[in-house]
N, CA, C and O of each residue as an XYZ file, in Angstrom:
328
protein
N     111.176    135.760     63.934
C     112.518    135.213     64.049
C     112.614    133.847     63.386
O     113.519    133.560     62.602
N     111.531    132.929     63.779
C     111.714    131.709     62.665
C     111.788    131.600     61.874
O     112.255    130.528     61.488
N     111.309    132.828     60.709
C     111.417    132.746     59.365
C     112.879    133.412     58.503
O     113.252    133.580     57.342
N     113.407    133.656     59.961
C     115.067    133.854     59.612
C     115.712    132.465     59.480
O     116.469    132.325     58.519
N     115.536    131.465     60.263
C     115.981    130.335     60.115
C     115.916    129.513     58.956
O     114.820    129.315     58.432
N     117.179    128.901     58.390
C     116.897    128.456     56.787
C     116.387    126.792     56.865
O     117.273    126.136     57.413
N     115.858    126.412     56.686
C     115.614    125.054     56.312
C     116.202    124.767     55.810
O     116.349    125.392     54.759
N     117.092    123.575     56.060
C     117.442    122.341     55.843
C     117.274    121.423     54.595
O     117.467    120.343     55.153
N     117.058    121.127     53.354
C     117.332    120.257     52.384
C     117.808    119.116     52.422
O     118.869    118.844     51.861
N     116.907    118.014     53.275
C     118.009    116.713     53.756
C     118.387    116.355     52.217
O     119.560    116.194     51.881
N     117.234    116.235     51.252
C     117.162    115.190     50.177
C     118.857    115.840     49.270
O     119.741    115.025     49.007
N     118.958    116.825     49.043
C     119.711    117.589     48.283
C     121.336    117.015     49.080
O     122.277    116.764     48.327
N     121.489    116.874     50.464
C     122.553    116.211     50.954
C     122.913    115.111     50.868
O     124.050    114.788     50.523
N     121.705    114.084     51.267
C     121.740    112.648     50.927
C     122.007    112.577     49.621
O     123.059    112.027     49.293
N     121.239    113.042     48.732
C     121.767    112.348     47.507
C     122.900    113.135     46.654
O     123.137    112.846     45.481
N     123.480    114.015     47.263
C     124.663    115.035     47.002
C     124.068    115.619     46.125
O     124.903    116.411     45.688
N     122.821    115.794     45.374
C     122.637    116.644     44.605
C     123.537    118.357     44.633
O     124.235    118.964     45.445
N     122.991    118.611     43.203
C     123.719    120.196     43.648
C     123.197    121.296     44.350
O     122.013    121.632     44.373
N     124.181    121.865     44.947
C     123.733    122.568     46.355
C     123.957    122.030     47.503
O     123.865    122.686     48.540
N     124.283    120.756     47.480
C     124.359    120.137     48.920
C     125.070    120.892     50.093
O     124.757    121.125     51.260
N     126.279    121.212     49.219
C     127.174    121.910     50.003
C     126.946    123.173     50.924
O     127.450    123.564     51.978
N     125.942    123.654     50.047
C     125.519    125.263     50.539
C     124.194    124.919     52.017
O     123.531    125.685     52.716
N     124.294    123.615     51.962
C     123.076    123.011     53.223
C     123.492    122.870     53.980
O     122.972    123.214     55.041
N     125.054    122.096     53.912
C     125.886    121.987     54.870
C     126.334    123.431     56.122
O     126.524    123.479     57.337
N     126.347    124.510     54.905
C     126.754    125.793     55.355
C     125.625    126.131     56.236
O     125.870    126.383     57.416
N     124.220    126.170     55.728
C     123.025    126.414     56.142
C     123.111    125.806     57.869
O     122.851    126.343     58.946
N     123.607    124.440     57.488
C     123.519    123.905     58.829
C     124.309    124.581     59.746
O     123.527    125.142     60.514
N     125.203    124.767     59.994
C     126.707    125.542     60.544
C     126.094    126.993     60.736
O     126.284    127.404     61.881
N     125.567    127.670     60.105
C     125.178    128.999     60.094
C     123.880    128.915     60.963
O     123.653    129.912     61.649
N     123.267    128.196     61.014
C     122.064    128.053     61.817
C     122.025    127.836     63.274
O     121.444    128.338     64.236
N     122.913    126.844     63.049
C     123.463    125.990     64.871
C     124.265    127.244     65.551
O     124.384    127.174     66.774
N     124.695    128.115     65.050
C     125.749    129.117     65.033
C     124.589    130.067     65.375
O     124.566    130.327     66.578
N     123.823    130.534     64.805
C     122.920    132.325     65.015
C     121.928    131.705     66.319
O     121.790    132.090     67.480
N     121.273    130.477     65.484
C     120.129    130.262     66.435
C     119.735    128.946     67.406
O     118.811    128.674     68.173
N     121.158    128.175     66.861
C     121.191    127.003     68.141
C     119.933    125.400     67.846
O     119.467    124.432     68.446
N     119.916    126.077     66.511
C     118.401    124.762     66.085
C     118.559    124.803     64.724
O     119.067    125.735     64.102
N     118.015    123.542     64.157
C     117.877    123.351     62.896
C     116.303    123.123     62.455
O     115.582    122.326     63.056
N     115.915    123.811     61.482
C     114.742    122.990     61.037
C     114.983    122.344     59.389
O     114.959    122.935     58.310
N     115.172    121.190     59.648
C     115.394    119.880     58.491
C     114.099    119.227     57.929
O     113.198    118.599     58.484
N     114.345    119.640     56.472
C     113.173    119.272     55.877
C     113.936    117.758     55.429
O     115.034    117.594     54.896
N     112.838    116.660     55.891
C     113.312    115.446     55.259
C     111.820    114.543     55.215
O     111.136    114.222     56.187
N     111.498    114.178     53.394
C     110.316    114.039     53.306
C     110.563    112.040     53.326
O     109.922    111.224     52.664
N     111.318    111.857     53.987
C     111.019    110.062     54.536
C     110.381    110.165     55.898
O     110.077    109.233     56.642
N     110.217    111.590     56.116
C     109.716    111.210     57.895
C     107.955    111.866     57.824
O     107.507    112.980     57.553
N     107.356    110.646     58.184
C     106.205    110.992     58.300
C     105.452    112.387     59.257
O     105.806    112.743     60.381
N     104.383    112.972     58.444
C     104.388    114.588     59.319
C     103.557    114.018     60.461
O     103.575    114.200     61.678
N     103.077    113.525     59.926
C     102.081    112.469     61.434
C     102.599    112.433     62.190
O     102.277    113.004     63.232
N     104.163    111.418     61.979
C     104.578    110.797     63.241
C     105.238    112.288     63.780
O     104.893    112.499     64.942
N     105.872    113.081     63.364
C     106.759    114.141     63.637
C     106.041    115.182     64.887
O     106.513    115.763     65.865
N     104.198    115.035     64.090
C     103.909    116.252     65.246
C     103.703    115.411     66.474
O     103.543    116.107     67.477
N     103.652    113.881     66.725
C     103.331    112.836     67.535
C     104.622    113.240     68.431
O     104.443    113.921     69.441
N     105.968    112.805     68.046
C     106.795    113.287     68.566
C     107.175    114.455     69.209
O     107.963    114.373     70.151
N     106.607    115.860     68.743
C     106.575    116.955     69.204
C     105.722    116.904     70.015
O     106.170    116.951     71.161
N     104.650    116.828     69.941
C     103.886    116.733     71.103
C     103.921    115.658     72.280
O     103.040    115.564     73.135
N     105.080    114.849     72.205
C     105.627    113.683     72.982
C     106.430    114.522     74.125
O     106.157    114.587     75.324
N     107.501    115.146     73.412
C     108.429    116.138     74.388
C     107.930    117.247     74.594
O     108.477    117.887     75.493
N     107.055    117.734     74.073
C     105.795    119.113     74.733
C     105.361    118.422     76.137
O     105.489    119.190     77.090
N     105.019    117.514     76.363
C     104.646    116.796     77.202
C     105.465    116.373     78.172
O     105.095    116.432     79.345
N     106.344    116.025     77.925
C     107.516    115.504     78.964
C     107.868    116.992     79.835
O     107.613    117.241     81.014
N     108.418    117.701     78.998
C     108.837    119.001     79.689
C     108.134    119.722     80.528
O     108.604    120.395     81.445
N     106.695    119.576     80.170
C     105.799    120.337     80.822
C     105.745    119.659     82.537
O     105.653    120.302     83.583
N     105.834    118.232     82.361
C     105.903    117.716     83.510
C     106.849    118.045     84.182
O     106.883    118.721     85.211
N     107.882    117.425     83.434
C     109.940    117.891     84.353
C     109.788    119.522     84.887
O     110.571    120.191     85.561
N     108.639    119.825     84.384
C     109.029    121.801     84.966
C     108.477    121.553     86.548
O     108.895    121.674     87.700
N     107.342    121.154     85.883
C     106.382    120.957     87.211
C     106.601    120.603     88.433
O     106.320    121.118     89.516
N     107.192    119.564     88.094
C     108.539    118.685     89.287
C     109.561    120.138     89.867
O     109.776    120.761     90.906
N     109.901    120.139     88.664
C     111.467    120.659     89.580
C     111.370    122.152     90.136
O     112.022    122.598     91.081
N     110.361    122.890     89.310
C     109.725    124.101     89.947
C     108.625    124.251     91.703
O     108.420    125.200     92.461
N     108.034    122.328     91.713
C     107.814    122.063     92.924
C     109.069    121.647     93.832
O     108.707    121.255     94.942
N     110.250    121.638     93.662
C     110.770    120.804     94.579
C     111.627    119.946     94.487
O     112.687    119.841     95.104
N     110.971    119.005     93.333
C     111.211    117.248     93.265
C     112.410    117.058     92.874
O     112.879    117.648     91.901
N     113.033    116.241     93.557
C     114.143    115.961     92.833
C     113.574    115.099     91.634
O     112.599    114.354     91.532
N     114.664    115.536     90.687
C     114.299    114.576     89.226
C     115.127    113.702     89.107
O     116.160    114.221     89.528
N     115.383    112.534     88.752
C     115.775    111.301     88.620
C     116.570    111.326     86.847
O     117.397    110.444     86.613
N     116.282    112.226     85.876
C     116.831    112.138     84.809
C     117.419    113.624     84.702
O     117.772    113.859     83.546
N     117.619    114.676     85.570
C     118.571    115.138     86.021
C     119.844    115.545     86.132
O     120.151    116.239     87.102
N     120.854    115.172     85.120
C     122.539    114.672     85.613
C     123.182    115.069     85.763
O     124.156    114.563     85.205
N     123.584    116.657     86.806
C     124.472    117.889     86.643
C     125.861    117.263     86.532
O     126.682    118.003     85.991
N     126.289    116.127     86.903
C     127.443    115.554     86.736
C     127.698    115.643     85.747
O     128.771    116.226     85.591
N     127.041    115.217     84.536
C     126.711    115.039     83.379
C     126.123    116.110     82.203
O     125.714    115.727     81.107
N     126.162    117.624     82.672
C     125.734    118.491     82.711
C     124.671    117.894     81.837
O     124.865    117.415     80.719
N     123.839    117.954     82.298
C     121.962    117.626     81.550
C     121.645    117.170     83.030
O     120.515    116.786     83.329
């Protein structure tokens, strides 16, 4: 299924190159079938990126843990739906 998902072309948007437009679509069509984007944008370090992924791999795993024990969670906000 991921390899249905189109990637993203940041550089081709930012700098309006041609095609931009059809990225735009990409984007819209994506958020639309599958609710996620994967954006290729080569100013962002891959280092820091899997750092980050594995930042919120981490968080979640905890927040499950919690709220599947019990706990009330503190970041939580059904008011706020999140």
């Amino acid at each position: 299924m991921s390899s249905d998902i189109p990637v993203i072309d940041a550089v081709k948007y930012i700098n309006k190159q041609e095609g931009w437009e059809e990225e735009c679509k990409k984007v819209a069509y994506s958020f639309h079938k599958f609710g996620i984007l994967i954006f290729k944008d080569p100013r962002v370090n891959e280092h820091d990126n899997d750092n980050y992924i594995d930042l919120v791999e981490k968080y979640f795993d905890q927040v499950s843990k919690k709220f599947y024990a019990g706990e009330t969670l503190k970041d939580c906000r059904p008011d706020l739906y999140y």
